[in-house]
mmCIF file of the N, C-alpha and C atoms, coordinates in Angstrom:
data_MODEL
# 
_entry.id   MODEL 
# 
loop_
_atom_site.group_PDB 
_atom_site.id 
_atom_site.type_symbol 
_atom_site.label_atom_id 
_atom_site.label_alt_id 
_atom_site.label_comp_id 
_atom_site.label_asym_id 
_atom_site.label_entity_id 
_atom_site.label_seq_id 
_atom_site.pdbx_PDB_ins_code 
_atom_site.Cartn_x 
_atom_site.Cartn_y 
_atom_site.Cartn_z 
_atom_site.occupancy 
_atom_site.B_iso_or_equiv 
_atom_site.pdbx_formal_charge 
_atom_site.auth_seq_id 
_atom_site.auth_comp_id 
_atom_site.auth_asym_id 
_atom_site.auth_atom_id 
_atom_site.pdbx_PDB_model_num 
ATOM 1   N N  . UNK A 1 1  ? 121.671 38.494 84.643  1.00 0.00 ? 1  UNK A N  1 
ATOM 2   C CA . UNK A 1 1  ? 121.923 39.068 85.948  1.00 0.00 ? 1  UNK A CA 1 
ATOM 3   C C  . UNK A 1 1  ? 122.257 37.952 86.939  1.00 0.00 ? 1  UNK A C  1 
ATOM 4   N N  . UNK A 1 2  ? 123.225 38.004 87.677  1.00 0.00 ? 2  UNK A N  1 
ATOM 5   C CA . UNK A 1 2  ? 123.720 37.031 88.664  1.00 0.00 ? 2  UNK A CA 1 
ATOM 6   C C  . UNK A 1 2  ? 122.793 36.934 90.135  1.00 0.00 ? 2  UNK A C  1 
ATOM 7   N N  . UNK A 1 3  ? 122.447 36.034 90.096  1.00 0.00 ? 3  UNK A N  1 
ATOM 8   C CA . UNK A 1 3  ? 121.127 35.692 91.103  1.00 0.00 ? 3  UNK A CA 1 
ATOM 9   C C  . UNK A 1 3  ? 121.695 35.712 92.842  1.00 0.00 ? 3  UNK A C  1 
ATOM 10  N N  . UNK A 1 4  ? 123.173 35.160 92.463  1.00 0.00 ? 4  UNK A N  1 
ATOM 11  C CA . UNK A 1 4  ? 124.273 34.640 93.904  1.00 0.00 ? 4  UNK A CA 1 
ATOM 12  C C  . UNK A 1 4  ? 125.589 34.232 93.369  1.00 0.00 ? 4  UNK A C  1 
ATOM 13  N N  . UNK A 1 5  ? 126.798 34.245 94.411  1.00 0.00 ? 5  UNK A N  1 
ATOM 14  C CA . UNK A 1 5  ? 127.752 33.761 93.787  1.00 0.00 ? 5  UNK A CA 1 
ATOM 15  C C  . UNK A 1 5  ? 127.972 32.777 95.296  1.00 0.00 ? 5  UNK A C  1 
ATOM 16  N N  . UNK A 1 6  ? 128.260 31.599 94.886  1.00 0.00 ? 6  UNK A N  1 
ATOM 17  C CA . UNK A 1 6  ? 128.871 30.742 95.922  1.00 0.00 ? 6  UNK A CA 1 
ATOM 18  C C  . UNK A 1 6  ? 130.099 29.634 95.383  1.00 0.00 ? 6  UNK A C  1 
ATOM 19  N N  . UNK A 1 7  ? 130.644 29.157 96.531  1.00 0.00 ? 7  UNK A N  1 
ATOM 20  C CA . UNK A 1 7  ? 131.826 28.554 96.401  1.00 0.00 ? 7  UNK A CA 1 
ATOM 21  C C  . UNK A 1 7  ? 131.407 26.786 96.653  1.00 0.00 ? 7  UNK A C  1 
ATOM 22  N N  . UNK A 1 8  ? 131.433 25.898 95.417  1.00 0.00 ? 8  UNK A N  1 
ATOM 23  C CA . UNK A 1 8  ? 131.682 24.634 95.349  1.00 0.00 ? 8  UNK A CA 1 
ATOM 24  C C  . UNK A 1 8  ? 132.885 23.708 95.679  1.00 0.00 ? 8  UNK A C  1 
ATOM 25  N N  . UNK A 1 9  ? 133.132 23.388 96.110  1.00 0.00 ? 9  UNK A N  1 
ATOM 26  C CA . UNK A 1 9  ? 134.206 21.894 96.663  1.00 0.00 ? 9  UNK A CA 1 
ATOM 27  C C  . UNK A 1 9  ? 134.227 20.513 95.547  1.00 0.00 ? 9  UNK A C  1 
ATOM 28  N N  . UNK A 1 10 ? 134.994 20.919 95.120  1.00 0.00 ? 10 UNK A N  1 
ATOM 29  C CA . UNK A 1 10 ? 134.846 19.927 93.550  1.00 0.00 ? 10 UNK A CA 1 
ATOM 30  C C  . UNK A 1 10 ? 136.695 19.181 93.611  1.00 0.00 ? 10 UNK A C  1 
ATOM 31  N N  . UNK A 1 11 ? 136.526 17.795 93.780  1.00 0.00 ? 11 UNK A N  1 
ATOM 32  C CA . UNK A 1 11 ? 137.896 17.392 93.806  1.00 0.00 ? 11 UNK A CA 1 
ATOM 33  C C  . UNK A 1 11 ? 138.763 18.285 95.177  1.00 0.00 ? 11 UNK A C  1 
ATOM 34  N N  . UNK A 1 12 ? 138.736 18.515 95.994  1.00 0.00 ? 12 UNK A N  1 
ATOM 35  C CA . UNK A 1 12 ? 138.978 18.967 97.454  1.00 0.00 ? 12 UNK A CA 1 
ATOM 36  C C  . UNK A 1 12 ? 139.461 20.169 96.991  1.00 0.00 ? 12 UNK A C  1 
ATOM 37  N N  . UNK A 1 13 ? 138.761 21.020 96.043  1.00 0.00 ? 13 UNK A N  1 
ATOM 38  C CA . UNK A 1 13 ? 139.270 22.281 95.864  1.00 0.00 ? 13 UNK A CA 1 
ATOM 39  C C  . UNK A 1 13 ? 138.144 23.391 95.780  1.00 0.00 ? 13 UNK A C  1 
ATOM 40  N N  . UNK A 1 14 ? 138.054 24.617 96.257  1.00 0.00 ? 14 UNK A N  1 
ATOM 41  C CA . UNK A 1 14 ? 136.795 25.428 96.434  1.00 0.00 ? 14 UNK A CA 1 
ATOM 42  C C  . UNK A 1 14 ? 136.655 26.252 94.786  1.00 0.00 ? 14 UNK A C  1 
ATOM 43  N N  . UNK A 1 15 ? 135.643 26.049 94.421  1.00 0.00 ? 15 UNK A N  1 
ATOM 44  C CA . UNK A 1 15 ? 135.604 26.496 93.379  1.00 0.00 ? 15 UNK A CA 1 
ATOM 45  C C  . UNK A 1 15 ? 134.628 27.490 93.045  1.00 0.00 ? 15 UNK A C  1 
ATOM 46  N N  . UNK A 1 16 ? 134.619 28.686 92.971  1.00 0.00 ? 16 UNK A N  1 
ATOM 47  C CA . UNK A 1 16 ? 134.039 29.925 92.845  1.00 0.00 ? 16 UNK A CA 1 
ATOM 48  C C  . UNK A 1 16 ? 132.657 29.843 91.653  1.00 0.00 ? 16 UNK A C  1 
ATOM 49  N N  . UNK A 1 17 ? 131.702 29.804 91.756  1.00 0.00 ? 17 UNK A N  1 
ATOM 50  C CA . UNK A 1 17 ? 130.575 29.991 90.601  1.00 0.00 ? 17 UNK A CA 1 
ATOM 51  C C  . UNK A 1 17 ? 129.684 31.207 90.954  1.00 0.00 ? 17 UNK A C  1 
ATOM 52  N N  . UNK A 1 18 ? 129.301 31.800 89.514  1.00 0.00 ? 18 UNK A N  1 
ATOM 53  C CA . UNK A 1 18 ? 128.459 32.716 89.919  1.00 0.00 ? 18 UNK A CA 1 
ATOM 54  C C  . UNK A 1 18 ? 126.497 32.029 89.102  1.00 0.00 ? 18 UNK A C  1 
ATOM 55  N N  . UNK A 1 19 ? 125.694 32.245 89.803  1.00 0.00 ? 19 UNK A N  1 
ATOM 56  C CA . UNK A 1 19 ? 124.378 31.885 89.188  1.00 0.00 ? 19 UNK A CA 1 
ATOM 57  C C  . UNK A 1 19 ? 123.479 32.660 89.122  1.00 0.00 ? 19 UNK A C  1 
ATOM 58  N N  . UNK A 1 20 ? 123.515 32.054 87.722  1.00 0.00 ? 20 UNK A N  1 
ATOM 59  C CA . UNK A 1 20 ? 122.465 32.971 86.806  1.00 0.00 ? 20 UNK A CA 1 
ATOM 60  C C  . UNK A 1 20 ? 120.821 32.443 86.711  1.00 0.00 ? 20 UNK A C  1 
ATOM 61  N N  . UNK A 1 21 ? 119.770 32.843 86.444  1.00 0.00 ? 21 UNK A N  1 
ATOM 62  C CA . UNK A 1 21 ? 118.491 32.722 86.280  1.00 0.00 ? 21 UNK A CA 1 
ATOM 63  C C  . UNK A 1 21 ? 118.008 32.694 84.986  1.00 0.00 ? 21 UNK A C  1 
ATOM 64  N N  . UNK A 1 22 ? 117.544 31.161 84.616  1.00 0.00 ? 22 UNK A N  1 
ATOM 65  C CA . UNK A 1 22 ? 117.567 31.105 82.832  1.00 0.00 ? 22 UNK A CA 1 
ATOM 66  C C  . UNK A 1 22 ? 116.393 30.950 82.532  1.00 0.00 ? 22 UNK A C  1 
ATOM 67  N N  . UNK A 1 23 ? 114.776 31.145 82.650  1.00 0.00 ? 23 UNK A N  1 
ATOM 68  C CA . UNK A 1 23 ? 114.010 30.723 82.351  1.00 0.00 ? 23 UNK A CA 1 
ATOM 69  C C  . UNK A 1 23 ? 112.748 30.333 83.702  1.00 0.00 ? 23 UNK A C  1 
ATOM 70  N N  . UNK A 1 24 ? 112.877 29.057 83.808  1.00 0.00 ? 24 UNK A N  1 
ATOM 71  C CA . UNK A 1 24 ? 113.005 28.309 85.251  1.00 0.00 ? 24 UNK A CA 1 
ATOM 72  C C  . UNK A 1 24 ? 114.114 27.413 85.543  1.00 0.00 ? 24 UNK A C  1 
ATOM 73  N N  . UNK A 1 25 ? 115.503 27.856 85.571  1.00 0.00 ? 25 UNK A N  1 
ATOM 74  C CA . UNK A 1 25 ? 116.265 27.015 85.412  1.00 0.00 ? 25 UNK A CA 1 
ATOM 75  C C  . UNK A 1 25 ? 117.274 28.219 86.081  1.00 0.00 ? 25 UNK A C  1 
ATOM 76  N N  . UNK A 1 26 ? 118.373 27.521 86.962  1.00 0.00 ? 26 UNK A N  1 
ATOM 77  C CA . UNK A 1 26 ? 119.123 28.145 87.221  1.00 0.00 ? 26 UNK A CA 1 
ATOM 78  C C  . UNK A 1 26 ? 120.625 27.512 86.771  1.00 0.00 ? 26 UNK A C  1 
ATOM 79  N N  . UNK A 1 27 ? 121.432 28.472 86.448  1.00 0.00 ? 27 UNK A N  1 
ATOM 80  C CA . UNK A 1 27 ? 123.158 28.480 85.449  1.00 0.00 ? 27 UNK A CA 1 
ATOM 81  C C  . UNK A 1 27 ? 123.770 28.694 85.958  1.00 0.00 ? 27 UNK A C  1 
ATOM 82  N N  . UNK A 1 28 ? 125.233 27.435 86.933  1.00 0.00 ? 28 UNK A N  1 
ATOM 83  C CA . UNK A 1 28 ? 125.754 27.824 87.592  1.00 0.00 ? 28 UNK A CA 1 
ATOM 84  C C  . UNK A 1 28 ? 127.290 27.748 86.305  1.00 0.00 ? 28 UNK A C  1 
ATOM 85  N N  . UNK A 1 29 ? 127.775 28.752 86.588  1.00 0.00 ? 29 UNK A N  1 
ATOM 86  C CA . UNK A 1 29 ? 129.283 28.875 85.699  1.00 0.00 ? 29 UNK A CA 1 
ATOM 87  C C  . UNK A 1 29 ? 129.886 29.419 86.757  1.00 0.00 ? 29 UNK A C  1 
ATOM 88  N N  . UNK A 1 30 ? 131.543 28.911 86.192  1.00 0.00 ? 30 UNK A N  1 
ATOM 89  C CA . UNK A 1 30 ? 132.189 28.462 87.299  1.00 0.00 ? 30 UNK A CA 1 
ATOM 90  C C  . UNK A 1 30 ? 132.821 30.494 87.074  1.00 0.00 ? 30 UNK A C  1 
ATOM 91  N N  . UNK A 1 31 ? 133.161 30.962 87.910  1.00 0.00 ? 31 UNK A N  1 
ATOM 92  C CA . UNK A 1 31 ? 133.935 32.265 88.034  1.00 0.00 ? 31 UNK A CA 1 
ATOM 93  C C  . UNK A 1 31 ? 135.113 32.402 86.551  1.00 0.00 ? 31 UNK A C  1 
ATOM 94  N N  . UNK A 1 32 ? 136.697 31.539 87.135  1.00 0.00 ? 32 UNK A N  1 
ATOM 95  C CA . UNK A 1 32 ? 137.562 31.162 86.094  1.00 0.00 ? 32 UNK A CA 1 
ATOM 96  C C  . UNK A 1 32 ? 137.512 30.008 85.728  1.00 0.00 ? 32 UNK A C  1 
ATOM 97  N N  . UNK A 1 33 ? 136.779 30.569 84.485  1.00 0.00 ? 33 UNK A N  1 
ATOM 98  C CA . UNK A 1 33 ? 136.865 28.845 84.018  1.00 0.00 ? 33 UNK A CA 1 
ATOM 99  C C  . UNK A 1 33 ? 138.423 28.531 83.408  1.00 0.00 ? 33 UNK A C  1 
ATOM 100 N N  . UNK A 1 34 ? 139.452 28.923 83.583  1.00 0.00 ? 34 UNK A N  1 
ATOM 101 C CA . UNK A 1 34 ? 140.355 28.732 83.256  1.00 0.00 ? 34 UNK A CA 1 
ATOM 102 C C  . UNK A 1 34 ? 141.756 28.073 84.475  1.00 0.00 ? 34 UNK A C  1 
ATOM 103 N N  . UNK A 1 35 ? 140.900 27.996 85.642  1.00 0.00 ? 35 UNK A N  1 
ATOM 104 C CA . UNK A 1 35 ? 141.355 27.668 87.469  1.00 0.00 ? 35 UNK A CA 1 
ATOM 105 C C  . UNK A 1 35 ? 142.391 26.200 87.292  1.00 0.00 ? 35 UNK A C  1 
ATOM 106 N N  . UNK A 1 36 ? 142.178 25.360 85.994  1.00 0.00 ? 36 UNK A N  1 
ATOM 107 C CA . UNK A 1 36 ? 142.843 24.024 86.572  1.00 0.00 ? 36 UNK A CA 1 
ATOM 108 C C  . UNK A 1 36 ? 142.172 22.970 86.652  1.00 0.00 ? 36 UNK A C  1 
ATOM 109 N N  . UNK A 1 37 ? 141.191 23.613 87.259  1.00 0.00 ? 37 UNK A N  1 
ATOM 110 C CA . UNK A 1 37 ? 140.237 22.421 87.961  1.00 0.00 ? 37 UNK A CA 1 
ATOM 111 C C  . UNK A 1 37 ? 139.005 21.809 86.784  1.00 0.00 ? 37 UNK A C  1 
ATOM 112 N N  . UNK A 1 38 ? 138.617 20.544 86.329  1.00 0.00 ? 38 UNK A N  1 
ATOM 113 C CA . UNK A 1 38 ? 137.568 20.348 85.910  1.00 0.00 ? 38 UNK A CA 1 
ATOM 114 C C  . UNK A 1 38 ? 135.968 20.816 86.657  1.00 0.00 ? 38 UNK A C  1 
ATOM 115 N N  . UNK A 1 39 ? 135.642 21.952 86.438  1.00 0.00 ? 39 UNK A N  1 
ATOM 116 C CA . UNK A 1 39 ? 134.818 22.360 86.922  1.00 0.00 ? 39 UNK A CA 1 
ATOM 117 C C  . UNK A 1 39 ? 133.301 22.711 85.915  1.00 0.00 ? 39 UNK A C  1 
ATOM 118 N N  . UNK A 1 40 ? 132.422 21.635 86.080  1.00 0.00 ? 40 UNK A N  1 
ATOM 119 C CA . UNK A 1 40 ? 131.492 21.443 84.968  1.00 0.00 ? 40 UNK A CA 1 
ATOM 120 C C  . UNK A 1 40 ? 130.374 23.045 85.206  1.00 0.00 ? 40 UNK A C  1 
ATOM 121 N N  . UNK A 1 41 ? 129.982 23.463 83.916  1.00 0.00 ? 41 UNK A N  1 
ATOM 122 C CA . UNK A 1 41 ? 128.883 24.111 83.895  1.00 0.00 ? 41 UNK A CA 1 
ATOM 123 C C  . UNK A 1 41 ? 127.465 23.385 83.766  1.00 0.00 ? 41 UNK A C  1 
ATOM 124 N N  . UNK A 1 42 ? 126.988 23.903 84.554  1.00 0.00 ? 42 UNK A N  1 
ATOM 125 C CA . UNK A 1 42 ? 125.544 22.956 84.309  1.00 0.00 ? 42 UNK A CA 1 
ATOM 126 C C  . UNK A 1 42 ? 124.201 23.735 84.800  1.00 0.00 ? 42 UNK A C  1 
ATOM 127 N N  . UNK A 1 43 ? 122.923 23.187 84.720  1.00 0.00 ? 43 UNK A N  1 
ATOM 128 C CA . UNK A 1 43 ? 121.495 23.742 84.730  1.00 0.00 ? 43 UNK A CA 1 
ATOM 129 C C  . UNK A 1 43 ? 121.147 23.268 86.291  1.00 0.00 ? 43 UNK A C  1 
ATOM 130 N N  . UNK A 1 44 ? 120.199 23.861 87.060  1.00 0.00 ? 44 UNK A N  1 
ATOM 131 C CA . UNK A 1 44 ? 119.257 23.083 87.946  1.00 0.00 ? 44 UNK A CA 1 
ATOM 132 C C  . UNK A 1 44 ? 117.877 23.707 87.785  1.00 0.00 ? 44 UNK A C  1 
ATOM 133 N N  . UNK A 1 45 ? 117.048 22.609 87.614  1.00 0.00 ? 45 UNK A N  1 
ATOM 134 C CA . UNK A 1 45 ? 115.650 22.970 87.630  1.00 0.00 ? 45 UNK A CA 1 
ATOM 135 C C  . UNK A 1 45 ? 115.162 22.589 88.952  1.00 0.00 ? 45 UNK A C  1 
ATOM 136 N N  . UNK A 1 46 ? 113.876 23.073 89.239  1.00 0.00 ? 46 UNK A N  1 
ATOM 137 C CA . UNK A 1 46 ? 113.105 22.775 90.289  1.00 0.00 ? 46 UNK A CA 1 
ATOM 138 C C  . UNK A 1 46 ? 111.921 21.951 90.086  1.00 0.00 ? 46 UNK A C  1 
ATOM 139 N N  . UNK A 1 47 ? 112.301 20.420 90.583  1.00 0.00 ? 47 UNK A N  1 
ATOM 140 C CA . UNK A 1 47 ? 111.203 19.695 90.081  1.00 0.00 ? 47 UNK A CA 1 
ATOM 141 C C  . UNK A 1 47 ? 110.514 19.515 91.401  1.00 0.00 ? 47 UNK A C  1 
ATOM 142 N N  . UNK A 1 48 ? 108.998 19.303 90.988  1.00 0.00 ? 48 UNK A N  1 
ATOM 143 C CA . UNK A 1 48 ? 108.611 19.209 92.491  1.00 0.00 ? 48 UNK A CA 1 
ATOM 144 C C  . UNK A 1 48 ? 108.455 19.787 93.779  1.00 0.00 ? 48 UNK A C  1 
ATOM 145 N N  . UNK A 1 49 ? 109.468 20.711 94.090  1.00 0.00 ? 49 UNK A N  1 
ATOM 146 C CA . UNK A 1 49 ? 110.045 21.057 94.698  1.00 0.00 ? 49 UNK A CA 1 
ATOM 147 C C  . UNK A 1 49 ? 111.417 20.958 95.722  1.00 0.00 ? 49 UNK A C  1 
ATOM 148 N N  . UNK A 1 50 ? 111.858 19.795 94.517  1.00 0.00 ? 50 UNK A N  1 
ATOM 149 C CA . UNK A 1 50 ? 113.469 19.708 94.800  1.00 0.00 ? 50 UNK A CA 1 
ATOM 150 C C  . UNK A 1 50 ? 113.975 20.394 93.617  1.00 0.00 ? 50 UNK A C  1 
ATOM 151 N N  . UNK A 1 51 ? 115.525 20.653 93.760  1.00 0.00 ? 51 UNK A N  1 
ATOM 152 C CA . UNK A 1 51 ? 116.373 21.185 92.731  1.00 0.00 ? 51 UNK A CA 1 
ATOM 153 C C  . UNK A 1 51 ? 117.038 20.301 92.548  1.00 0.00 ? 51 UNK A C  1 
ATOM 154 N N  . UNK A 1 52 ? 116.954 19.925 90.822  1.00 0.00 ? 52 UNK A N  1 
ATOM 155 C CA . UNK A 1 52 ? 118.260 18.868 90.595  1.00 0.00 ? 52 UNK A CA 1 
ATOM 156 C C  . UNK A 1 52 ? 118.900 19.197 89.273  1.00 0.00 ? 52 UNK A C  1 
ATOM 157 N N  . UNK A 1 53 ? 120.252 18.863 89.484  1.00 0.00 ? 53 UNK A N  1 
ATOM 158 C CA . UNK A 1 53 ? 121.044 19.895 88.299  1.00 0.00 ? 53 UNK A CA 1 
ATOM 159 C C  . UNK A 1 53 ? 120.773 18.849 86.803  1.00 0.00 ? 53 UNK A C  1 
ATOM 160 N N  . UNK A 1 54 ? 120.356 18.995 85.936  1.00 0.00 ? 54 UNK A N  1 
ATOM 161 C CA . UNK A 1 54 ? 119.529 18.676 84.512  1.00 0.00 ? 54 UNK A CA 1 
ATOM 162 C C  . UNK A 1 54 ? 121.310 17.680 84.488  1.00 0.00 ? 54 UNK A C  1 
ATOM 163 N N  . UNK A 1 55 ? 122.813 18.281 84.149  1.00 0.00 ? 55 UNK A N  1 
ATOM 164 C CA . UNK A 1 55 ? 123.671 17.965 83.245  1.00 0.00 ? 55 UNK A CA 1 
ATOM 165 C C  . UNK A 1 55 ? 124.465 17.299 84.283  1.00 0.00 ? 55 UNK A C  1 
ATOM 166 N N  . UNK A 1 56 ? 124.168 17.214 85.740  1.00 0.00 ? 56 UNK A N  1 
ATOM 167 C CA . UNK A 1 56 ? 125.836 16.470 86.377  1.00 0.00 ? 56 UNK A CA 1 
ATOM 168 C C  . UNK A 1 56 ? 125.050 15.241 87.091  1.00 0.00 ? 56 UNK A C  1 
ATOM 169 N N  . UNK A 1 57 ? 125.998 14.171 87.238  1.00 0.00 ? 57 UNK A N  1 
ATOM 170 C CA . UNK A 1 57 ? 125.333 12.438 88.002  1.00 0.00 ? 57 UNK A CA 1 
ATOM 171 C C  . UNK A 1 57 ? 126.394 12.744 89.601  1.00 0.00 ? 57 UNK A C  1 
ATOM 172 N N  . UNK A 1 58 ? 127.489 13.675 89.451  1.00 0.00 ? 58 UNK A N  1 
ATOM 173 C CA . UNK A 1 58 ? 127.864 13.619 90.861  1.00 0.00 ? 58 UNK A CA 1 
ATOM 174 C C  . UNK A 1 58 ? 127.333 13.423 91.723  1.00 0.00 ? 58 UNK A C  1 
ATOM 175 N N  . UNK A 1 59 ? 126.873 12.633 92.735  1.00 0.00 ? 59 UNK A N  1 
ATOM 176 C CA . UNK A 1 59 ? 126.172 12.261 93.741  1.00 0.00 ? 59 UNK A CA 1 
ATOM 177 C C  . UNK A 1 59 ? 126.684 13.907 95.299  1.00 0.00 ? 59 UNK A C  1 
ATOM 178 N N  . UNK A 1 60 ? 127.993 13.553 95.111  1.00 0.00 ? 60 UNK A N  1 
ATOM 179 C CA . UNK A 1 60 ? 128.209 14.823 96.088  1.00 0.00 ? 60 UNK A CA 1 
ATOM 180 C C  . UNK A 1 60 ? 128.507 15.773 95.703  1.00 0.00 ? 60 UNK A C  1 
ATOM 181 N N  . UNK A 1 61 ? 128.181 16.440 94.378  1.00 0.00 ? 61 UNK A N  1 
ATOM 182 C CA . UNK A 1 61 ? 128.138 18.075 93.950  1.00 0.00 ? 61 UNK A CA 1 
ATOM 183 C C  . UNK A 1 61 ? 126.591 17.696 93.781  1.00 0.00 ? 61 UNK A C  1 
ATOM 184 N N  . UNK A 1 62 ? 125.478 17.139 93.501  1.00 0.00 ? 62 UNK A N  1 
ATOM 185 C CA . UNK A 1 62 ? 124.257 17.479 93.477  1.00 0.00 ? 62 UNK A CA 1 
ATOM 186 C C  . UNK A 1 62 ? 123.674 17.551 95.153  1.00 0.00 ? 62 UNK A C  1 
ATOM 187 N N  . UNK A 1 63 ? 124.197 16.988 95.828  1.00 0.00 ? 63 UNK A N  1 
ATOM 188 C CA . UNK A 1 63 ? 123.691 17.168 97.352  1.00 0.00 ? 63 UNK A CA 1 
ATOM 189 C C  . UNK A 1 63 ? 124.170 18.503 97.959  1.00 0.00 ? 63 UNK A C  1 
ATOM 190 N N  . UNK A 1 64 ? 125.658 18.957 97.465  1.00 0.00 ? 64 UNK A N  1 
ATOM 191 C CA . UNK A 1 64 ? 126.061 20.727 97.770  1.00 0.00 ? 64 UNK A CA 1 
ATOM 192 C C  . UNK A 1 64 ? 125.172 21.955 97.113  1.00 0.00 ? 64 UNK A C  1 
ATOM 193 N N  . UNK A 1 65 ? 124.833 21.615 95.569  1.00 0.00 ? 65 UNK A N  1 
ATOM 194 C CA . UNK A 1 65 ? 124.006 22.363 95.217  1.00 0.00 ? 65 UNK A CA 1 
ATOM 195 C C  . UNK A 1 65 ? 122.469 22.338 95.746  1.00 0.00 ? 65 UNK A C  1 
ATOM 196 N N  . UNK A 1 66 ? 121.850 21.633 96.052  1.00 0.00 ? 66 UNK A N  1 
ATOM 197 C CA . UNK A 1 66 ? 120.819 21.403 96.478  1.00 0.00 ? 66 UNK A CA 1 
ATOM 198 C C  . UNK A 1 66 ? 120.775 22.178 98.024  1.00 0.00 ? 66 UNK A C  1 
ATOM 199 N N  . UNK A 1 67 ? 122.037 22.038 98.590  1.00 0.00 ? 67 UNK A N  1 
ATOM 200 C CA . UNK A 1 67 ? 121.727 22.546 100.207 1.00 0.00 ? 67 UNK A CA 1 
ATOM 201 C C  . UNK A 1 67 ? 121.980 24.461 100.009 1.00 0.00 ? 67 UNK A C  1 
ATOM 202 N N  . UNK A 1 68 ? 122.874 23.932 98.801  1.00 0.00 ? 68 UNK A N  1 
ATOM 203 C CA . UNK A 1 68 ? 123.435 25.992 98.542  1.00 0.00 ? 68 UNK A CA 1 
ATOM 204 C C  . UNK A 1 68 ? 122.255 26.499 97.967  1.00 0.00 ? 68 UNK A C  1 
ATOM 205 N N  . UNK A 1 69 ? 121.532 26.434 97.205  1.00 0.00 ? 69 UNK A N  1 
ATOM 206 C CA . UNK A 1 69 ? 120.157 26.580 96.731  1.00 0.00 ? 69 UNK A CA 1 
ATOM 207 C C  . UNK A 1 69 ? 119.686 27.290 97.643  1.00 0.00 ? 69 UNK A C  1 
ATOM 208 N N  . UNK A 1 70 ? 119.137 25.828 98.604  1.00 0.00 ? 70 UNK A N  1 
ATOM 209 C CA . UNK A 1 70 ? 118.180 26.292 100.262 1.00 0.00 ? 70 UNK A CA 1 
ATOM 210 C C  . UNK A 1 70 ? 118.475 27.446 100.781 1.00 0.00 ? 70 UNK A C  1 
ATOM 211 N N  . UNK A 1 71 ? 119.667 27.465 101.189 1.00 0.00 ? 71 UNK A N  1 
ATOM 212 C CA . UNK A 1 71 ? 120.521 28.174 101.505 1.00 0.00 ? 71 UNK A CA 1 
ATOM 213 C C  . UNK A 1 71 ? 120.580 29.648 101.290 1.00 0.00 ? 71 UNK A C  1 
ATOM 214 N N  . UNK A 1 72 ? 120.700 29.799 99.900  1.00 0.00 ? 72 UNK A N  1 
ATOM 215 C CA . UNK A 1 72 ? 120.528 31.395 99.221  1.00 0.00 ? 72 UNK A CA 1 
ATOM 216 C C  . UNK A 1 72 ? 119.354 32.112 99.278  1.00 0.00 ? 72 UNK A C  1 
ATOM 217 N N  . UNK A 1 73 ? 118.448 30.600 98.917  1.00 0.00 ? 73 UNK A N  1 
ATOM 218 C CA . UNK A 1 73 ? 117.055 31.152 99.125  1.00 0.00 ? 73 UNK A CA 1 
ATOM 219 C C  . UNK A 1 73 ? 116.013 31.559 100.381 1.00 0.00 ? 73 UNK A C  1 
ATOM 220 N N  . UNK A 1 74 ? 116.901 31.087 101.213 1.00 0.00 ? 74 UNK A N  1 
ATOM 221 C CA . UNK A 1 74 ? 115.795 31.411 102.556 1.00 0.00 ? 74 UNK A CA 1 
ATOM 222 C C  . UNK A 1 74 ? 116.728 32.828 103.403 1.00 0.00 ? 74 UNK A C  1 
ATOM 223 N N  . UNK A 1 75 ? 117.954 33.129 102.210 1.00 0.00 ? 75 UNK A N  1 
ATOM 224 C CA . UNK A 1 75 ? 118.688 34.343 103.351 1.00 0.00 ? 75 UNK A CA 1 
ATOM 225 C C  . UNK A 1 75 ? 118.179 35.387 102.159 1.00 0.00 ? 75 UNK A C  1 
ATOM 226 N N  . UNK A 1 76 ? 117.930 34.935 101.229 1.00 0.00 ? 76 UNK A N  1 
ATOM 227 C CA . UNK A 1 76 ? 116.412 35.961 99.791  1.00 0.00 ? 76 UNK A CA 1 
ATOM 228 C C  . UNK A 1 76 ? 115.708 36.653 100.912 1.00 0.00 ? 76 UNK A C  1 
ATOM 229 N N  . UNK A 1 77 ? 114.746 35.033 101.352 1.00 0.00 ? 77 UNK A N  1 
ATOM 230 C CA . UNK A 1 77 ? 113.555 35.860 101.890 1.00 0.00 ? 77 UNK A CA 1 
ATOM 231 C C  . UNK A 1 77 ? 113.405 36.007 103.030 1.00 0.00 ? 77 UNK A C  1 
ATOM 232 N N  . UNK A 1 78 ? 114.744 35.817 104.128 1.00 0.00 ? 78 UNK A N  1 
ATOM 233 C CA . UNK A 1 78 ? 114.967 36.496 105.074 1.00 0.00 ? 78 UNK A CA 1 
ATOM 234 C C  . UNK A 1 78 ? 114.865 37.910 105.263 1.00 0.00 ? 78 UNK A C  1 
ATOM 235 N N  . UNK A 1 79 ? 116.108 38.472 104.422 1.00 0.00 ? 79 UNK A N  1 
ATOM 236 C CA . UNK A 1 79 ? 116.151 39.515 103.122 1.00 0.00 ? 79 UNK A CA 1 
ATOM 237 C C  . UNK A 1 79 ? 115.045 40.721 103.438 1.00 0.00 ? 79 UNK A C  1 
ATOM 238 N N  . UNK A 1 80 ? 113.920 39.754 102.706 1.00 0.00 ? 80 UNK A N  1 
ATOM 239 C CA . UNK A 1 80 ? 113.360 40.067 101.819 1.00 0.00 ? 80 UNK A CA 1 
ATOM 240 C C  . UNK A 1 80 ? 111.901 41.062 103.388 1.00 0.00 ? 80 UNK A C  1 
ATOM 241 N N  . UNK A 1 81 ? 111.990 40.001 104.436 1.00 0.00 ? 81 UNK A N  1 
ATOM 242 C CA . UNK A 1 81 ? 110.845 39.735 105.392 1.00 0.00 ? 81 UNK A CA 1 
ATOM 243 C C  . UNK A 1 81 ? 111.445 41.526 105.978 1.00 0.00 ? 81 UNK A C  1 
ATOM 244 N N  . UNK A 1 82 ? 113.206 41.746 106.014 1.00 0.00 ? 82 UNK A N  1 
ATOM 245 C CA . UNK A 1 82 ? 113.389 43.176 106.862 1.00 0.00 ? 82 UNK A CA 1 
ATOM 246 C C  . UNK A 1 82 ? 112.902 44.143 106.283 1.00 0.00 ? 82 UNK A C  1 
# 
C-alpha cells in the first residue's frame, strides 16, 4: 500500500516516486521507471530518530528525503489531530 507519493529533484529534473511501507523501512520507487532519468530505488530506515536511506551516499537526495519524510509525516498527524 502506498504510504505518499512525492516528487524528487534528481540531476535538475523532478522525479515522481511513490512510497511504500516495508517492515520498518520505507520503499521509495520511482513512478516511471522507464523516465530517462537515472533514478535509484532505495530503503530509508529510521535510526534514532533520523531517517537515512540504507542504499544511496547522495549527500543532496538524502537531505530531500529526510525533509520529505518530516514533511509527510507531520501533515499524517496534522491529518490525523482533525
Amino acid at each position: 500500500m502506498t504510504l505518499f507519493t512525492t516528487t524528487l529533484i534528481l540531476k535538475n529534473k523532478a522525479v515522481p516516486y511513490q512510497v511504500y511501507k516495508e517492515g520498518d523501512r520505507l520503499f521509495f520507487k520511482p513512478v516511471d521507471m522507464n523516465s530517462g532519468t537515472d533514478a535509484p530505488i532505495f530503503w530509508v530506515r529510521n535510526s534514532a530518530g533520523v531517517w537515512k536511506p540504507i542504499n544511496v551516499s547522495d549527500i543532496h537526495l538524502i537531505k530531500q528525503v529526510q525533509a520529505n519524510i518530516s514533511d509527510h509525516f507531520a501533515e499524517m498527524q496534522e491529518a490525523d489531530k482533525k
